[in-house]
C-alpha positions as CSV (number, residue, x, y, z in Angstrom):
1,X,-35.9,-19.0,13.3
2,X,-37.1,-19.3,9.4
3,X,-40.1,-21.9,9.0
4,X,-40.5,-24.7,6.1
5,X,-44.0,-24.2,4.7
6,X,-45.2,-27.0,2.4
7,X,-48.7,-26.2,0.0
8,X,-49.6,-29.7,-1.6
9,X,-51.6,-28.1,-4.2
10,X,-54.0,-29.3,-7.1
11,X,-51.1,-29.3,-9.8
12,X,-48.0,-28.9,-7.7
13,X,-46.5,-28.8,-4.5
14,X,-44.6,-25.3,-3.2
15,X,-42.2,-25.3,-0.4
16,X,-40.9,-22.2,1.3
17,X,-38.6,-20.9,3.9
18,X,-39.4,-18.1,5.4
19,X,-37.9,-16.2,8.1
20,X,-39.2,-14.0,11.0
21,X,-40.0,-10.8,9.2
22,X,-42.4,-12.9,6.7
23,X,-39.6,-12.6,4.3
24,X,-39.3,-15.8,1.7
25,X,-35.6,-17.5,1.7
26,X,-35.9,-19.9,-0.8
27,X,-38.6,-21.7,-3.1
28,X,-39.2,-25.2,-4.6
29,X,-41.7,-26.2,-6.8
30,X,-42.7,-29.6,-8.4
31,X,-45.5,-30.5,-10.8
32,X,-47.0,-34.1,-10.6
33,X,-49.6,-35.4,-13.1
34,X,-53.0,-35.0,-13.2
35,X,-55.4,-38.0,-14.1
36,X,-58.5,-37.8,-16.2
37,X,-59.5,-41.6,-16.5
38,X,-62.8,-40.7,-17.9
39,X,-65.1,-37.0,-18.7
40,X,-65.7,-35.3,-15.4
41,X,-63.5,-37.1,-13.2
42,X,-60.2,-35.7,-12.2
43,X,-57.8,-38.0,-10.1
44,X,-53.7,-37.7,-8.6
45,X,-51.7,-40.5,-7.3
46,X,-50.8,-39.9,-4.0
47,X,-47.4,-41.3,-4.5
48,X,-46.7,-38.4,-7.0
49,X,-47.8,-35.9,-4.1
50,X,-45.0,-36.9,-1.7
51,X,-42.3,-37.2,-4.2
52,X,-43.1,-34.1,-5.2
53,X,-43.3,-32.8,-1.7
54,X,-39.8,-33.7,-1.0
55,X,-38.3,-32.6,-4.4
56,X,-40.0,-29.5,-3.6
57,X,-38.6,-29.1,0.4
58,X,-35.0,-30.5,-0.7
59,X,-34.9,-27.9,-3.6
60,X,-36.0,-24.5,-1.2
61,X,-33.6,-25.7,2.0
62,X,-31.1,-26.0,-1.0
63,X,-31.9,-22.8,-1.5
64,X,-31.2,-21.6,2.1
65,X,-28.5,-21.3,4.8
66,X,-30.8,-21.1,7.7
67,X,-32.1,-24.2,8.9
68,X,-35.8,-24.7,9.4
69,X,-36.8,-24.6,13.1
70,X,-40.4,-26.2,12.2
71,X,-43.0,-27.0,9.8
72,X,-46.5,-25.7,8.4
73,X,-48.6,-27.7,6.0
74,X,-51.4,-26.6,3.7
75,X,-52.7,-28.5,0.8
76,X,-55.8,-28.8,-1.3
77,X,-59.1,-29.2,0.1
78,X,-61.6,-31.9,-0.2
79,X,-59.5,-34.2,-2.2
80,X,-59.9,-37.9,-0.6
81,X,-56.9,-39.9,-0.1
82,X,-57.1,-43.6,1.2
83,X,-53.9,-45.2,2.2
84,X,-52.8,-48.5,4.3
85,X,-52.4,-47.6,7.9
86,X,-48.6,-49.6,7.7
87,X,-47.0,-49.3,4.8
88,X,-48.5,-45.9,4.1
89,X,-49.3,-46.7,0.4
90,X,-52.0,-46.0,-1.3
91,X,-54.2,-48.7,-3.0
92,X,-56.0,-46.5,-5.2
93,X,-55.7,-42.5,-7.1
94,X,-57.3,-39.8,-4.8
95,X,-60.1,-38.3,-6.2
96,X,-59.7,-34.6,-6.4
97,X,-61.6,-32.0,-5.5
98,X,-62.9,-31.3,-8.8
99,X,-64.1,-34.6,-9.8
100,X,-67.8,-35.2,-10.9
101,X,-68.6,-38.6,-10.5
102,X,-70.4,-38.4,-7.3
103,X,-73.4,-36.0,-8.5
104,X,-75.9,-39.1,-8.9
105,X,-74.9,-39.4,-5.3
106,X,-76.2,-35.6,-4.5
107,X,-78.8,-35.9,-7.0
108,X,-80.2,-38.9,-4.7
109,X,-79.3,-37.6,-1.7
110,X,-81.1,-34.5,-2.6
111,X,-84.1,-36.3,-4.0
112,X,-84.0,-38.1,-0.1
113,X,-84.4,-34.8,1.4
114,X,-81.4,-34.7,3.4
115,X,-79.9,-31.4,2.1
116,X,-81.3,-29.5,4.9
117,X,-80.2,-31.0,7.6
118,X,-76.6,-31.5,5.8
119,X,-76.7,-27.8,5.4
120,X,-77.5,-27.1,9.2
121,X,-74.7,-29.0,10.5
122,X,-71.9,-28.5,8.0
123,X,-72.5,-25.3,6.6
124,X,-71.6,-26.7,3.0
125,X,-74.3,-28.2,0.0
126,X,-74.5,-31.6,-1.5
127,X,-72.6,-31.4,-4.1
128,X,-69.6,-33.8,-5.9
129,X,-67.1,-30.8,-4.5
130,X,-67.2,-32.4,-1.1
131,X,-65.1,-35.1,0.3
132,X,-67.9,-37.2,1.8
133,X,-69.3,-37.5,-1.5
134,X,-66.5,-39.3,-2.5
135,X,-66.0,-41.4,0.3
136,X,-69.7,-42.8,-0.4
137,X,-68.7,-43.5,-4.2
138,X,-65.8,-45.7,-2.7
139,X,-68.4,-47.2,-0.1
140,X,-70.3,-47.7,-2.8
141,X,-68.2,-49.0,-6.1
142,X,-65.4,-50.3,-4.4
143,X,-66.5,-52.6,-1.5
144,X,-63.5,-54.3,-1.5
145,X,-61.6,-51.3,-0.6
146,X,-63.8,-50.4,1.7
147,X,-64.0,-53.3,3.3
148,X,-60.3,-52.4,4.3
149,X,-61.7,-49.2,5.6
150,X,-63.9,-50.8,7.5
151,X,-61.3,-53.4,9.7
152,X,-59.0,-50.8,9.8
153,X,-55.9,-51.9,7.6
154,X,-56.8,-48.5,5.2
155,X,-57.6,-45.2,6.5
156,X,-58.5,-42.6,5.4
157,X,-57.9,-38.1,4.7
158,X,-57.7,-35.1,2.8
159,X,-54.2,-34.6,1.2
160,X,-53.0,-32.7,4.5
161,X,-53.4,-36.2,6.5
162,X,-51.7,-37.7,3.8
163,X,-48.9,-35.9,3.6
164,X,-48.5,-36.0,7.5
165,X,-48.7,-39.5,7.5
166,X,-45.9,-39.8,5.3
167,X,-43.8,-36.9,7.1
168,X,-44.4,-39.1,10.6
169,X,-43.5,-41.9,8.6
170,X,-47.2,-43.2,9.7
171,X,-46.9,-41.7,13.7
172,X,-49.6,-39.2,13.4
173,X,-53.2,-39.5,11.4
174,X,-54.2,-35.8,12.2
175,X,-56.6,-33.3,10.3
176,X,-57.4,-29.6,11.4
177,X,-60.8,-28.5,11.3
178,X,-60.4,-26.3,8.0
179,X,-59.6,-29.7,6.5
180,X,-62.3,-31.4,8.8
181,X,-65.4,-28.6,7.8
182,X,-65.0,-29.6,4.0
183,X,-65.4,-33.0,4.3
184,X,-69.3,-33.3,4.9
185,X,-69.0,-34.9,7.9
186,X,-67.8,-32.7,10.5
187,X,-70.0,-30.9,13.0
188,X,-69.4,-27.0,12.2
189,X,-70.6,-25.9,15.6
190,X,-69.7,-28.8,17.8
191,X,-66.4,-28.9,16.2
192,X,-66.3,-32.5,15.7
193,X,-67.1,-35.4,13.6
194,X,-70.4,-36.1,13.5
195,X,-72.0,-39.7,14.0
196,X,-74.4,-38.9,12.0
197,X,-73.1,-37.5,9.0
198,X,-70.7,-40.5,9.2
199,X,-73.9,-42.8,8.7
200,X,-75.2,-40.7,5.9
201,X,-72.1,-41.2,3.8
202,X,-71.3,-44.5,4.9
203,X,-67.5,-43.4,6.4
204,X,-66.5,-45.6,9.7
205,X,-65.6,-43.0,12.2
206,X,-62.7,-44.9,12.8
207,X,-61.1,-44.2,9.7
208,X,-61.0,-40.9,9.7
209,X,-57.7,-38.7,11.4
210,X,-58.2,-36.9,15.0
211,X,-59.0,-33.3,14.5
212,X,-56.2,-31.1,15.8
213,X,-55.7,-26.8,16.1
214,X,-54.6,-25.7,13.0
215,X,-51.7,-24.1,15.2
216,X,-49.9,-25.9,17.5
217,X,-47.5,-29.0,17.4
218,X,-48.9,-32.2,16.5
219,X,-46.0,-34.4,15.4
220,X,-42.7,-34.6,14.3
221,X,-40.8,-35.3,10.6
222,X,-39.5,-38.6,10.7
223,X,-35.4,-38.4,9.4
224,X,-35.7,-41.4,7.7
225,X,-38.8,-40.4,5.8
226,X,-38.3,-36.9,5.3
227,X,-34.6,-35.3,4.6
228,X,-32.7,-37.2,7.4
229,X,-35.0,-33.5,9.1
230,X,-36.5,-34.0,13.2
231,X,-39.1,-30.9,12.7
232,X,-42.0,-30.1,14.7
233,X,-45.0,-30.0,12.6
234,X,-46.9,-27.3,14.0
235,X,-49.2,-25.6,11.2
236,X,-52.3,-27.0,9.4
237,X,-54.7,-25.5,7.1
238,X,-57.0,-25.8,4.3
239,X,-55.1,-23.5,0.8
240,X,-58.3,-20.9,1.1
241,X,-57.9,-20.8,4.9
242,X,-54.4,-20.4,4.9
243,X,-54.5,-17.7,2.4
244,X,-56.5,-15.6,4.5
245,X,-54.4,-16.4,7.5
246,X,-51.4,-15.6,5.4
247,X,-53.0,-12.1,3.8
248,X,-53.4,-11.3,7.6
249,X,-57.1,-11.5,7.4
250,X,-57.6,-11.3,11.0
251,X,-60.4,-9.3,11.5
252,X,-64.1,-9.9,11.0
253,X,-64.6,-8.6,7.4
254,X,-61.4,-8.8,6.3
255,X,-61.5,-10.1,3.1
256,X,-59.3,-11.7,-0.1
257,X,-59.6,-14.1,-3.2
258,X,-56.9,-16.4,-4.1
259,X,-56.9,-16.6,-8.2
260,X,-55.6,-20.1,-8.5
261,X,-56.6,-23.3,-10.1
262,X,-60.2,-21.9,-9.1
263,X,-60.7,-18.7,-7.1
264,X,-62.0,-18.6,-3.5
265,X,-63.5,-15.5,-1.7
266,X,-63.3,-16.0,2.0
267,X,-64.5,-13.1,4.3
268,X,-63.2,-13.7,8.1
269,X,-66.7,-13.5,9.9
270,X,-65.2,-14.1,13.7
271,X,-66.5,-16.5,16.0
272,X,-69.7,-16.4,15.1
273,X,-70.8,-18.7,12.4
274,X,-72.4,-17.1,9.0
275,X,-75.2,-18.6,7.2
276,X,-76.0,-17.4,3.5
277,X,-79.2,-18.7,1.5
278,X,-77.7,-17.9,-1.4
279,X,-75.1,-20.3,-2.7
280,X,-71.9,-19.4,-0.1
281,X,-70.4,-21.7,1.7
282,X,-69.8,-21.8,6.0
283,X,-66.9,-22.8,6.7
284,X,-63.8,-22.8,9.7
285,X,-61.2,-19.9,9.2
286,X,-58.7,-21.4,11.9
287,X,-58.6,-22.9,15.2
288,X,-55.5,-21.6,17.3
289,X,-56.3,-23.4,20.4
290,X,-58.4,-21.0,21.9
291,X,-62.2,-21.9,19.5
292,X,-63.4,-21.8,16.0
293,X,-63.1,-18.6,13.8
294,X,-65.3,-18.4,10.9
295,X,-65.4,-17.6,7.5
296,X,-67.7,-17.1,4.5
297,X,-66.6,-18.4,1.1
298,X,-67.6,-18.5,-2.2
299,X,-66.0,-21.4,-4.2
300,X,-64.8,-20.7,-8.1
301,X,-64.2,-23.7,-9.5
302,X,-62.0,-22.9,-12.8
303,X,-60.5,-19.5,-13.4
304,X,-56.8,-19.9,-13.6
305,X,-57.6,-23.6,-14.7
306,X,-59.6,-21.6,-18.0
307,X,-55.9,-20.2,-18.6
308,X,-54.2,-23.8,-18.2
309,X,-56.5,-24.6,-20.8
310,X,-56.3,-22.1,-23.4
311,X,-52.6,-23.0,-23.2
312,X,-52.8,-26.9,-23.5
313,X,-56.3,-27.5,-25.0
314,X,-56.5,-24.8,-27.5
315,X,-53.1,-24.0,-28.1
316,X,-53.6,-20.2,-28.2
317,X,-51.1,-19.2,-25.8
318,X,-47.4,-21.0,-25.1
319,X,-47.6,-20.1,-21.3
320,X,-50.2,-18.4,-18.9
321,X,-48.3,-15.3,-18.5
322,X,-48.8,-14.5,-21.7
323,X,-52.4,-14.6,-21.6
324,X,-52.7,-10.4,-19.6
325,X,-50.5,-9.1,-23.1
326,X,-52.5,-11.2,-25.4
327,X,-55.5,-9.5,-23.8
328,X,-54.3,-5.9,-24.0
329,X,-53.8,-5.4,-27.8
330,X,-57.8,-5.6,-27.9
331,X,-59.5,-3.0,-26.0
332,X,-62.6,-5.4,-25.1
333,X,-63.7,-9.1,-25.9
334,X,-65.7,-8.0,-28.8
335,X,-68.9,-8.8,-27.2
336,X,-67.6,-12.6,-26.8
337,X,-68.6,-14.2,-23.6
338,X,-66.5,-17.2,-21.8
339,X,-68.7,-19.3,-19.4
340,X,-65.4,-21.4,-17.9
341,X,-67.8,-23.8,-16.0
342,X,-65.3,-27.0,-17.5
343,X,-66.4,-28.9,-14.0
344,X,-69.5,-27.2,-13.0
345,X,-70.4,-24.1,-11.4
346,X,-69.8,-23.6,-8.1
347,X,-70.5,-20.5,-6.1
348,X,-73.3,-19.1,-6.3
349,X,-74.9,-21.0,-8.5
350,X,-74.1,-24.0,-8.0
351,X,-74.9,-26.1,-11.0
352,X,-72.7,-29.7,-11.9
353,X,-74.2,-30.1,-15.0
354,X,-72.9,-27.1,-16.7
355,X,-70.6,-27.5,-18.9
356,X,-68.1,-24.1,-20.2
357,X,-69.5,-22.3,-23.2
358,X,-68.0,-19.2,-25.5
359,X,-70.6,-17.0,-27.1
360,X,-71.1,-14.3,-29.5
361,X,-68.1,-15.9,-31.7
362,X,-68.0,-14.0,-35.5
363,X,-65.7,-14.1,-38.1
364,X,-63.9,-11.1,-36.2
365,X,-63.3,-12.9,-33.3
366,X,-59.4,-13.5,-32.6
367,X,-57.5,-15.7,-30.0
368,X,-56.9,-12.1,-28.2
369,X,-60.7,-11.8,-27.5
370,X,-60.9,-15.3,-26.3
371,X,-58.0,-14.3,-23.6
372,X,-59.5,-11.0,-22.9
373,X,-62.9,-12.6,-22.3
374,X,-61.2,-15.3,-20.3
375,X,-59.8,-12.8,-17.6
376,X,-63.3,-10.9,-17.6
377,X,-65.3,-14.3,-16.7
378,X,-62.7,-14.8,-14.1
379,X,-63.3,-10.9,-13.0
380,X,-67.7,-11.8,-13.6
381,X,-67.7,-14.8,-11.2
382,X,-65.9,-13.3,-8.3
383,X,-67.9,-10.3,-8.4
384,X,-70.9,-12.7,-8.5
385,X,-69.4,-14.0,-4.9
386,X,-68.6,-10.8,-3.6
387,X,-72.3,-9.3,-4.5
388,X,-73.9,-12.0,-2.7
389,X,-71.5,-11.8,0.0
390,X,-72.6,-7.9,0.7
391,X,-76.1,-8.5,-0.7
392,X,-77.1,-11.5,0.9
393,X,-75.1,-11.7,4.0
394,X,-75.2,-8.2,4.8
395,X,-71.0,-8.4,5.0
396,X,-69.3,-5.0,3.9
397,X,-66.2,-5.6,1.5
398,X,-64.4,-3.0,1.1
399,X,-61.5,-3.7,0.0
400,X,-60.2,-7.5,-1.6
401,X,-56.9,-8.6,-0.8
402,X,-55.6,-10.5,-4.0
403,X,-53.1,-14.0,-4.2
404,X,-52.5,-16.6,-6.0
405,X,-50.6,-17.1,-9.2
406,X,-52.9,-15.5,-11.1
407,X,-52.8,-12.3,-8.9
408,X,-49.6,-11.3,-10.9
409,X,-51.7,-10.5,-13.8
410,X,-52.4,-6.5,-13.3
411,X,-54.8,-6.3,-16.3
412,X,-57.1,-9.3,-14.6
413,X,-56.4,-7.0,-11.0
414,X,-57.7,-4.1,-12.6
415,X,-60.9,-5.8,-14.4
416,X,-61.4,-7.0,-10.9
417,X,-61.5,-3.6,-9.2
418,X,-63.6,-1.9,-12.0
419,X,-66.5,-5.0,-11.9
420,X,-66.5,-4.3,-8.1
421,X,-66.9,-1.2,-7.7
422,X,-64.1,-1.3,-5.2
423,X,-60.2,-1.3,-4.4
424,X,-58.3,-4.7,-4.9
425,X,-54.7,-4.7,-3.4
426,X,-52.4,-6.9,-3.9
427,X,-49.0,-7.9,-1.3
428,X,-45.5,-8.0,-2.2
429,X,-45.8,-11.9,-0.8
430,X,-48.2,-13.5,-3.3
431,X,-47.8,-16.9,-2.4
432,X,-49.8,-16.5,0.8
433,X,-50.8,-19.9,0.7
434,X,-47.7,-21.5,1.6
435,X,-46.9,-18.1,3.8
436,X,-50.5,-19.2,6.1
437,X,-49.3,-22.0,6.8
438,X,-45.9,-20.9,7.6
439,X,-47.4,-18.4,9.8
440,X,-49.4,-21.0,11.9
441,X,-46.6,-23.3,12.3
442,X,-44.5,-20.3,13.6
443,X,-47.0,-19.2,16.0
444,X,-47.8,-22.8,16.9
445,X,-43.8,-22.6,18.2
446,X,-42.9,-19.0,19.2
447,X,-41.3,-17.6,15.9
448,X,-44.2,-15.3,16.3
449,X,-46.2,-14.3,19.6
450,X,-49.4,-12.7,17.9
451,X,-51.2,-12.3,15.3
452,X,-50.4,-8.5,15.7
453,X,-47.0,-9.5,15.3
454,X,-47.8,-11.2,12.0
455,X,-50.4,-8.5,10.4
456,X,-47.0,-6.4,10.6
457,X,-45.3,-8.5,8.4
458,X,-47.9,-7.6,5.3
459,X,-46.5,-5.3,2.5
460,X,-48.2,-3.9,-0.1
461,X,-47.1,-4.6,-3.9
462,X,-49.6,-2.3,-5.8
463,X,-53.2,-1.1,-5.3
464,X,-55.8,-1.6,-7.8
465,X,-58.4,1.2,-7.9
466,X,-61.8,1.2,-9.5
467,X,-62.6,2.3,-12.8
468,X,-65.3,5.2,-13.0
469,X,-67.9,3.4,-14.3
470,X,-66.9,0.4,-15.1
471,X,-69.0,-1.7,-13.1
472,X,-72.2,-0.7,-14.7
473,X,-71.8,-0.8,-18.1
474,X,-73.3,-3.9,-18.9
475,X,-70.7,-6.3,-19.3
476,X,-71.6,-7.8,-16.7
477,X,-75.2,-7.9,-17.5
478,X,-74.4,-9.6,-20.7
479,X,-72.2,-12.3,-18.3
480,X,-75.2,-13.0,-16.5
481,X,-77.4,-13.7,-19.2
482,X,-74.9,-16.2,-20.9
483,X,-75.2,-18.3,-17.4
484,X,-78.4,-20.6,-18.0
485,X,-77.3,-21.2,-21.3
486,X,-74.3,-23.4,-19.9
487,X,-76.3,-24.7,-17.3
488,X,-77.8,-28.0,-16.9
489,X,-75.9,-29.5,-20.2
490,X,-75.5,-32.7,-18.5
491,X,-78.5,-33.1,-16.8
């Protein structure tokens, strides 16, 4: 009974089959292009997302013999998609997750003294991250569009809703509230939209997709649309989210950080909401029918994204996995520090002005320190997360459990354990994105009866433990005290 899992991700979309053991069958992969009509804003057309989708599905159940008995979506969060509620295209580019434009928004919002109250009910910050943020800019900049919203002939999502849409072939307009609690608008405690917040950005309620378990069965592939396939969709969940589903994360304090486009710590914090005063995030975990599960997240903007761009904007590397050998024929970064804040900072500090800065260049510094000093800012800002996270919150980490592309690199593992002070391990699965969601839509439909059943299917690749040392000897000291100097360049 092997499930199709699809991650609509920030630079490609993954499919999967994987069978009952948690095993993986059969891959696809498809890049689509990324937009960058002016500084600071980052955009995707959401045509290029579903042809990618279904190059990537037909390509892994090429792959496969065993026929897919249902399907599990996960996708990038906080992107905003607006499409026509017929014809299922869409008038306009998305505006992605990283995009900048919206922080006069904040900035004014902030200045009302809203930020508060946002706070209370979300669990999130003002801040251009967010999807209401961006709805507001449309509100605001594009009333024609929005006066489409507003009738009801365009509605609108995150890239999850999206993609359903076009799966259904336009029968279901769903969300799940991982999706739902990263939008601005949704009511972390009531677990619903909130009238309110809908006001403050300016988003009809009407628009927006019914919030739905992020297990469960809530429509079914259209065979004209999608592969000539009749699939139950059954699985939905934010790409953080579903990597902690899919590292098996199911306890309060279980822990891991996806090393992706950006990396995200989430620590499962059960059904009790966490709130942190110090720049993390409050988010939902999962909802399998039975009430919200929590988590606590700290939100890296660009780490692996620092890599894409040593490759293609500097040149210094031909592909990123050449960036962990690079990095080994020096011993340290020769005292050269990378700030990789290219579209703000985001956890903990929180800053979208900064810009990314490299200091303490000399005439002895050599494309191998630049790498090297690229993996230890990656290393820097998730200890930042994880310090606040047992600091701040009072949370004990530890161990981290490590995905994501980047995961593969053991030198970045290893810098990660040392700056912690504690054991990162890594599974055999890496891709535990697309696994999550696989997991939830095979839970949603009996493939699995538990998540006991599911924790079984973890393996473990390699353990990663600490340096002696290491994590006091004032690397990261030095880190810290490159911070302000990227901050605020914008402002």
């Amino acid at each position: 009974m092997p499930v199709l899992a699809i991650d609509a991700g920030t630079t490609g979309v993954t499919a999967l089959v994987v069978d009952e053991q948690g095993a993986v069958l059969a891959r696809g992969y498809r890049e689509f292009a990324q937009l960058f009509p002016r500084p600071g804003w980052v955009e995707h057309e959401p045509d290029d997302i579903w042809t990618a989708t279904v190059a990537a599905c037909r390509e892994a159940l090429a792959g496969s013999d065993a026929q897919p008995t249902c399907v599990g979506i996960t996708d990038q969060r906080e992107t905003a998609v607006v499409w026509d509620r017929r014809t299922l295209h869409a008038p306009r580019p998305a505006i992605v997750w990283q995009d900048r434009r919206t922080t006069g928004i904040c900035d004014r919002l902030r200045g009302d003294g809203v930020e508060d109250r946002v706070a209370a009910l979300t669990g999130l910050r003002l801040d251009p991250y967010f999807t209401g943020t961006k709805f507001a800019w449309l509100a605001q900049h594009e009333p024609r569009l929005w006066a489409g919203v507003r009738e009801g002939s365009l509605v609108l999502g995150t890239v999850d809703s999206y993609v359903i849409a076009r799966l259904t072939a336009g029968a279901a307009h769903v969300t799940d509230a991982t999706n739902a609690s990263r939008t601005l608008l949704f009511d972390l405690e009531k677990g619903a939209w909130s009238a309110e917040l809908c006001d403050l950005f300016d988003v009809p309620r009407s628009a927006l997709p019914e919030v739905v378990p992020s297990s469960g069965v809530v429509g079914t592939t259209d065979p004209d649309a999608f592969l000539g396939l009749s699939l139950p969709i059954a699985g939905i969940a934010g790409d953080q989210q579903a990597a902690l589903f899919g590292q098996a994360c199911y306890s309060p304090g279980d822990s891991k950080c996806t090393y992706g486009t950006g990396s995200f710590v989430l620590t499962n914090t059960g059904t009790t909401p966490v709130r942190s005063g110090a720049g993390l995030l409050t988010t939902v975990a999962w909802d399998l029918g039975d009430g919200l599960v929590y988590a606590l997240e700290g939100a890296i903007f660009v780490t692996g994204a620092a890599v894409q761009w040593l490759r293609d904007g500097l040149g210094l590397i031909d592909s990123a996995a050449e960036i962990e050998g690079l990095a080994r024929t020096v011993p340290d970064s020769g005292d050269v520090v990378f700030v990789p804040a290219l579209t703000g900072m985001g956890a903990p500090h929180w800053d979208p002005h900064a810009r990314g800065a490299l200091l303490g260049i000399t005439r002895g510094t050599t494309r191998a320190h630049i790498a090297r000093a690229t993996l230890e800012a990656i290393a820097f800002e998730v200890r930042d997360v994880v310090d606040v996270m047992v600091d701040e919150a009072g949370l004990s980490v530890p161990e981290l459990s490590a995905d994501g592309g980047a995961s593969a690199n053991d030198l970045l593992l290893q810098l990660q354990a040392d700056q912690l002070g504690a054991p990162v391990r890594r599974p055999k699965v890496t891709e535990t994105t697309a696994l999550g969601a696989a997991f939830l839509a095979g839970l949603g439909t009996g493939v699995w009866s538990s998540t006991d059943e599911l924790a079984q299917t973890w393996a473990l690749d390699r353990r990663f433990e600490p340096t002696a040392g290491a994590r006091d000897d004032g690397r990261h000291d030095r880190w810290r005290g490159a911070l302000p100097r990227a901050g605020g360049w914008t402002g």
